[in-house]
N, C-alpha and C positions, 0 to 999 in steps of 0.2 A: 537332367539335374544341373544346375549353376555350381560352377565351380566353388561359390563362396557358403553354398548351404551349410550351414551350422560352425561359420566360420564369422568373424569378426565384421561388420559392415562396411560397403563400400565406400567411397572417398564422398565427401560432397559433392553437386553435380555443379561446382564452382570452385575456381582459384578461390584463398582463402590469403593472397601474396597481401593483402591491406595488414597482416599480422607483422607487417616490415616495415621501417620508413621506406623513403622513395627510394635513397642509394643502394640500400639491401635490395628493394622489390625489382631495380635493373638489374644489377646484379644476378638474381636469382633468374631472371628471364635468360640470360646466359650460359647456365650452370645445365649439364647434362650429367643427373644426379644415377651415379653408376652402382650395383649391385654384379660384382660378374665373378666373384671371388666359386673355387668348383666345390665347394663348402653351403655354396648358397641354399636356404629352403625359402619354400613358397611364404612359409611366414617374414620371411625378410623381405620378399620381392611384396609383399602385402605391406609391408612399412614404407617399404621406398615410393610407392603408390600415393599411399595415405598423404609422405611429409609434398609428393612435388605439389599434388591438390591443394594442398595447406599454403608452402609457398610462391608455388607458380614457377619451378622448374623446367626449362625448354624442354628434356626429355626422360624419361625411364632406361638408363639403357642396360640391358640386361645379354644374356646368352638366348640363343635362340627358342631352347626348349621353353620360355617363358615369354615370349611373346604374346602366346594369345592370352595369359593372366592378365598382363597389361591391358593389352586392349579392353578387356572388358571392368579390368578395375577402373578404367580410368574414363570411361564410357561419359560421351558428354562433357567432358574435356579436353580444352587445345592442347593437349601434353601429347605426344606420339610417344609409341615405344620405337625404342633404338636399339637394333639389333645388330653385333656385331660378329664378322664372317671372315675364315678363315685367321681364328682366332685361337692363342695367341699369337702362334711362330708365321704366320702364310705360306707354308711350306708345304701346299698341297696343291691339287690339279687346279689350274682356271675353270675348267668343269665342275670339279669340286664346287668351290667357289660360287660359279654360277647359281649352282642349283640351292646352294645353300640362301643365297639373298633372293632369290626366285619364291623360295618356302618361307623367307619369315617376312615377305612382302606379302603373300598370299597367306599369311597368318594374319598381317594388319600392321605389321613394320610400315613404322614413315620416315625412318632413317634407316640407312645400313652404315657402319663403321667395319671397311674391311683393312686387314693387313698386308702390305706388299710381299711380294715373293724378295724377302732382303739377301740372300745371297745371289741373287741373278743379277740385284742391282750393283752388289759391290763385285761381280762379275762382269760386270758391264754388258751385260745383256738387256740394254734398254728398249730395241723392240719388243722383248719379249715382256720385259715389265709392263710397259705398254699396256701390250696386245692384253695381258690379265686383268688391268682395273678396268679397261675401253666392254672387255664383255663383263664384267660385274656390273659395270653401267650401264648395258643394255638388258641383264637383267633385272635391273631395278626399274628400269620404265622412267617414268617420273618422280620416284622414291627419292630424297637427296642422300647422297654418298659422300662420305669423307673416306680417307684415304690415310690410314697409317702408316708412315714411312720409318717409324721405331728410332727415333735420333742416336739415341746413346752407343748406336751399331755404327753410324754414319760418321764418315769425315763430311767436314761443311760441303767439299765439293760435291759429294755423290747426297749431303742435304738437299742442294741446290738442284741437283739432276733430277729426286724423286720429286719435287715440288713440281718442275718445268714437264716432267712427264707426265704426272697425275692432271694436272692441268690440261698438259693435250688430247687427254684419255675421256676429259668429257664429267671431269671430277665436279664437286662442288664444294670440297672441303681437304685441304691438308692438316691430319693430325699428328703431333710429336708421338705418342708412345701409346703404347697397351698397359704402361700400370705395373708389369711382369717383366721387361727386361732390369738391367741391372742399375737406371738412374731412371728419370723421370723427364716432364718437362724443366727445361730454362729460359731466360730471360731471354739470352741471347740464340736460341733457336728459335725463339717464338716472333724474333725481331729478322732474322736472317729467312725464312721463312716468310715473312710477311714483304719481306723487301722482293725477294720472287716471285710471289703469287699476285704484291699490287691489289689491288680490289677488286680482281676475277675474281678470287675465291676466298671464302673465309679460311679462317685457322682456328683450329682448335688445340687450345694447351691441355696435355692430363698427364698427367703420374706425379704423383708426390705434391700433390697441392691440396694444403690441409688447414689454411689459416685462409681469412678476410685479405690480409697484407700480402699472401700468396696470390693470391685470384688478381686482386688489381694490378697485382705490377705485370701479370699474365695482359691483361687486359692493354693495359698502357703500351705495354710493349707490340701489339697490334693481333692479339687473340679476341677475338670476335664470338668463340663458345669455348667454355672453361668443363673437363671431363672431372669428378670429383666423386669419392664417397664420403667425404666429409661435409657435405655442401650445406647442412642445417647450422652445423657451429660454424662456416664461411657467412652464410649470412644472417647469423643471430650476433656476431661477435659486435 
């Protein structure tokens, strides 16, 4: 039986982003439209679904248990589901970890968003921070990985450290925050961050960005994907 039987029907089997002018519809290609709140149901992860179909969202990105809803809501769409691991604190085994982006790649994840082990880096255990994202990487395969380094914990110096690490680790994305610590993305991390990674890797801004005028200064300041659950009134405004 389909997960969606006697349930709402699925998304169009097309982006519907023409419902935006152009700067919205770029915009919106950017925007990795989040659901991860531990409150979530399936009928929420079926909206989030629906709106990225509608406006052409880079990604779904949900908690792991909801991955394969994604996939197949979205079935016939460039949208990947985005699954995030070792979420929110990363305060459990590289093992852990592994296995976790190993299963929601083998569910149909074409992103994983994991979180660093943040006491070992403000411990200055950098091999070992390391050695945790370098094997979530190789359990991703080909999957691309962003790498949350949680700023609002961070001094710029040990900002700069998780950025140069995540990078040697074979990353393909540094992201500010999980959403859940105690500030969000800023201007100035998303700039200081960008000036480390250079154009090996993108950046992704998220927490607390809930306006249009949020997203682009995100953007301007050198954010390459914007993480948001506000991302319909970002680019309807």
């Amino acid at each position: 039986m389909s997960l969606y039987d006697n349930e709402t029907p699925r998304p169009s089997q097309r982006s519907t982003s023409e419902v935006l002018d152009a700067d919205a519809a770029s915009l919106a290609r950017l925007i990795d439209h989040t659901v991860l709140k531990p409150d979530t149901l399936a009928i929420d992860v079926d909206r989030f679904c629906a709106e990225a179909a509608r406006f052409g969202f880079a990604s779904v990105c949900v908690n792991g248990v909801y991955v394969p809803r994604v996939v197949e809501r979205l079935a016939g769409l460039s949208i990947p589901a985005c699954a995030v691991v070792g979420f929110p604190l990363g305060a459990m085994s590289t093992r852990a970890k592994a296995f976790e982006a190993s299963d929601a790649v083998a569910a149909g994840a074409g992103e994983i968003d994991m979180v660093i082990h943040v006491g070992a880096l403000k411990d200055r255990q950098f091999d070992a921070v390391e050695a945790d994202i370098a094997t979530v990487k190789r359990a991703c395969g080909s999957t691309l990985l962003k790498v949350i380094i949680e700023t609002c914990l961070l001094t710029d110096d040990e900002k700069r450290a998780a950025c140069s690490i995540a990078a040697s680790a074979g990353a393909d994305f540094v992201k500010t925050s999980t959403g859940f610590g105690h500030a969000g993305a800023t201007i100035e991390d998303v700039a200081l961050m960008r000036g480390v990674v250079g154009n090996a890797l993108g950046v992704k801004a998220s927490g607390g960005i809930r306006t249009r005028t949020d997203a682009e200064r995100m953007v301007a300041a050198g954010a390459s994907r914007i993480g948001a659950s506000a991302s319909v009134a970002i680019v309807q405004a």
